[in-house]
C-alpha positions in Angstrom: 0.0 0.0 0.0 1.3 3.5 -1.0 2.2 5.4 2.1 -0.2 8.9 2.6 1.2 12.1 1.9 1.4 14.3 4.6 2.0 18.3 3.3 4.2 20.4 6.0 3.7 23.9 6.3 7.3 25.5 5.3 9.4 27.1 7.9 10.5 31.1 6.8 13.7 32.4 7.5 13.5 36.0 7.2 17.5 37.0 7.2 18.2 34.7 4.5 14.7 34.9 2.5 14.3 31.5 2.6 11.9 28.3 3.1 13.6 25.1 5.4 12.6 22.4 7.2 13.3 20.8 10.8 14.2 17.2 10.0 12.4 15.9 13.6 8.5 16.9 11.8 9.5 14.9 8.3 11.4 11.7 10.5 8.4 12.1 13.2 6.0 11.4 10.0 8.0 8.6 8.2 8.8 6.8 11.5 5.1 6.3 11.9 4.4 5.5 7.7 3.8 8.7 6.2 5.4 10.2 3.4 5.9 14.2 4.0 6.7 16.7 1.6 7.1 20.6 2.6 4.9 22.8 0.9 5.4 25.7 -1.2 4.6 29.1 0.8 1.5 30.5 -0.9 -1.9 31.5 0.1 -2.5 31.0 -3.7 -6.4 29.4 -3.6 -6.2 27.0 -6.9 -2.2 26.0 -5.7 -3.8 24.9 -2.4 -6.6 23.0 -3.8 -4.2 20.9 -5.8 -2.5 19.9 -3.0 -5.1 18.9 -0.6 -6.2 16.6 -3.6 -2.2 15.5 -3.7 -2.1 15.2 0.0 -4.1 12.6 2.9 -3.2 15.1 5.5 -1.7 18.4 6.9 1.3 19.3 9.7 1.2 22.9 10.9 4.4 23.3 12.0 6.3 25.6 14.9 7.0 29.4 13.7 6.8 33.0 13.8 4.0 34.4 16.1 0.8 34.9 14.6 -0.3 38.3 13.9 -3.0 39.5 16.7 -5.1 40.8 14.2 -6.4 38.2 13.3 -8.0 37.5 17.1 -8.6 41.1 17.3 -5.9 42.4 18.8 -3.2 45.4 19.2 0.5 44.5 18.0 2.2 44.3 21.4 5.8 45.2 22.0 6.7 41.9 23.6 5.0 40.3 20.5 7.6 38.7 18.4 8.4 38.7 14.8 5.0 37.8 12.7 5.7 36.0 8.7 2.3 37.4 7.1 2.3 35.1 4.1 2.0 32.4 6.6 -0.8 33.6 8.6 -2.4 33.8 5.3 -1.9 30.4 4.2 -2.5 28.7 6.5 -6.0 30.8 7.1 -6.5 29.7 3.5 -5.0 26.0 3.7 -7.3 25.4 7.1 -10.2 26.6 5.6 -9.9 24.3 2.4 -8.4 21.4 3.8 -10.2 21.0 7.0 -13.4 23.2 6.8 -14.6 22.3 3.4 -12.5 19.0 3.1 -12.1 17.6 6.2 -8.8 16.2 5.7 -6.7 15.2 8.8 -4.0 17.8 10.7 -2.2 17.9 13.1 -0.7 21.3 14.8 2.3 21.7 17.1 3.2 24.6 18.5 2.7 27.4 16.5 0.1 25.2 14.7 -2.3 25.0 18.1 -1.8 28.8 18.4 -3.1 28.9 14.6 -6.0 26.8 15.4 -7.6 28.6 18.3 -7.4 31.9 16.1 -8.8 30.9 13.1 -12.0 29.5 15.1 -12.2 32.2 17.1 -10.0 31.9 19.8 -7.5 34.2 21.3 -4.0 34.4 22.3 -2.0 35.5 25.1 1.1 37.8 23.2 3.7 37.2 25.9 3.4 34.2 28.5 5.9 35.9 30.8 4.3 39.3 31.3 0.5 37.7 30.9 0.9 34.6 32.9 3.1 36.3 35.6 2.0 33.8 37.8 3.5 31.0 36.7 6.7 29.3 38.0 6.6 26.7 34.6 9.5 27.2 32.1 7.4 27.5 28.5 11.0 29.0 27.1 13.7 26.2 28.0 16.7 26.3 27.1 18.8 24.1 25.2 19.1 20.4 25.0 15.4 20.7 24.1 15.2 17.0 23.9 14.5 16.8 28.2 11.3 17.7 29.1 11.0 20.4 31.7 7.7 20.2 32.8 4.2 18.4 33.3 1.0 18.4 31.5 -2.6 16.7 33.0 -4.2 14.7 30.2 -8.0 15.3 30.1 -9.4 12.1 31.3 -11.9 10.4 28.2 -10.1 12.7 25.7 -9.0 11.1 22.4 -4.9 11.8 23.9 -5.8 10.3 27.0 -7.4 6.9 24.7 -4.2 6.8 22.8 -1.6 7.2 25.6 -3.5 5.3 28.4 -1.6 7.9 30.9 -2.8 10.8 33.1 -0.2 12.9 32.8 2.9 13.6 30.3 6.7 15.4 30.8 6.7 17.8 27.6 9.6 20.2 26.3 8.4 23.7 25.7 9.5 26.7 24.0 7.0 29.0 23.2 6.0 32.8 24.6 2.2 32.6 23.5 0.2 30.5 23.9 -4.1 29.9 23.8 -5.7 33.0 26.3 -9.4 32.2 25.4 -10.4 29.0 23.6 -12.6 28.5 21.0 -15.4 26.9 21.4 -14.9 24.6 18.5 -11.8 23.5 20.2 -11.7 20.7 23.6 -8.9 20.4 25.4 -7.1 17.8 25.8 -4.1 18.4 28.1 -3.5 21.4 30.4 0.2 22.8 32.0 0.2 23.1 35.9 -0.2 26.9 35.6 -3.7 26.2 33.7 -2.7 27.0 30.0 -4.2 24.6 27.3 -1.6 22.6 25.8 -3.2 19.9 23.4 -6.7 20.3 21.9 -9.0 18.8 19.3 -12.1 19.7 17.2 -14.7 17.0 18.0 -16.5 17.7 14.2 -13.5 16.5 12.4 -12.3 12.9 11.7 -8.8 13.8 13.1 -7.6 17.4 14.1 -4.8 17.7 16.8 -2.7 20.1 17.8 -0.3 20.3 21.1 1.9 23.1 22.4 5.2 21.2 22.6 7.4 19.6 20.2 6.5 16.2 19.9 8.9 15.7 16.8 12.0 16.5 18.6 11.1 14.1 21.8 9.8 11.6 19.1 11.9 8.8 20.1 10.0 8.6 23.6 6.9 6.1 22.9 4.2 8.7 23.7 5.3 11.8 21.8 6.0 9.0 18.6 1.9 7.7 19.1 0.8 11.2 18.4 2.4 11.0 15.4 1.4 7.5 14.4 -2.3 8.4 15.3 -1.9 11.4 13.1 -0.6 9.0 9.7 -3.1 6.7 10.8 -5.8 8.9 10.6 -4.2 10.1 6.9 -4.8 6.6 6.0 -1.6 4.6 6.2 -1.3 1.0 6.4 -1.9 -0.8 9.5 -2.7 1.5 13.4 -0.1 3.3 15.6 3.4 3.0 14.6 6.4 3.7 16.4 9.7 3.4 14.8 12.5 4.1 18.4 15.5 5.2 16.3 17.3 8.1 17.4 16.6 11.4 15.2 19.2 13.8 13.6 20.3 16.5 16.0 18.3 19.5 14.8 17.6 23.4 15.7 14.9 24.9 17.0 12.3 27.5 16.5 10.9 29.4 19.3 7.2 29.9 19.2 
């Protein structure tokens, strides 16, 4: 059986005005039987409608903040840099793919911030100033393979089916994060501090998103279900995979 193709949203670098990929969301997909290939950066309409027919599903990856705008809100100073053309495609791309198509995707990071906004959810700008709070780290600092703190899974909740565990040790590095969620979205996982960190839309056949990084913790058994369940639910052969090899050292990109 032909292994599903999975499209990943492209990573922009502005300095050097170009597209690039972390290797830990491609090996997270092909570990668990899915075939990924980074899209092109366009909110072009007709371009994205050819590849939601050429793709089974959809990764929103990690990136620049989104712009507040689109929730309704002021530009604050503590918001960090903002990549317009992807807040427009992946407005566009969501809307297509999972509104009107109802193709599978999974968002990490960035990608749950993403979600929440475009259903009408909002965003806190800066974690630090508007959680103050808080004694989690949501900004760790390197080897950003260890987790550094906690989350409760929502008992009954599709990640709680999956994982069969109450609670899971995450990474995190992220300054947003969801403020008020949309009421399309449930949650699924919360930090100790209270902020949402995994959610789902309960209309869709299969639309995920967490706050950590998953794909560079991959190698633990958990974090590597989420994305079998994910290529699963894009049609690959067989249920859950989980493939333990170790992944390439990689960067990182704050969210």
């Amino acid at each position: 059986m032909e292994k599903p193709v999975i499209g990943l949203v492209p990573l922009w670098d502005e300095k050097k005005d170009s597209l690039w990929m972390l290797p830990g969301y491609m090996e997270g997909i092909a570990r668990a039987g899915g075939l990924p290939l980074m899209l092109p950066l366009s909110a072009d309409k007709t371009l994205l409608e050819q590849l939601t027919g050429l793709c089974a599903g959809f990764l929103f990856t990690g990136g620049q903040d989104v712009y507040p705008g689109l929730y309704g809100a002021d530009v604050s100073p503590l918001c960090g840099p903002i990549c317009e053309m992807r807040d427009l495609m992946e407005k566009a791309l969501f809307s297509i793919a999972v509104l009107e198509q109802n193709k599978p995707a999974l968002g990490i990071c960035r990608g749950i911030q993403i979600f929440n906004v475009l259903l009408g959810g909002t965003l806190y700008q800066d974690l630090p100033s508007q959680l103050p709070h808080s004694v989690l780290t949501h900004q760790q600092k390197p080897p950003y393979d260890q987790p550094v703190h906690q989350v409760a899974i929502e008992p009954g909740s599709p990640l709680h089916e999956l994982l069969g565990v109450d609670t899971l040790a995450v990474n995190s590095s992220h300054h947003q994060g969801i403020a008020e969620l949309s009421p399309k979205l449930t949650p699924m996982a919360r930090a100790g501090d209270g902020l949402i960190e995994a959610v789902y839309m309960q209309d869709r056949a299969f639309v995920w998103a967490v706050q950590w990084h998953p794909e560079i913790l991959v190698p633990e058994e958990n974090n590597g279900k989420i994305f079998g369940a994910f290529v699963d639910a894009c049609g690959s052969e067989g249920s859950i995979r989980f493939h333990p090899t170790s992944p390439a050292k990689q960067g990182w990109i704050n969210v």
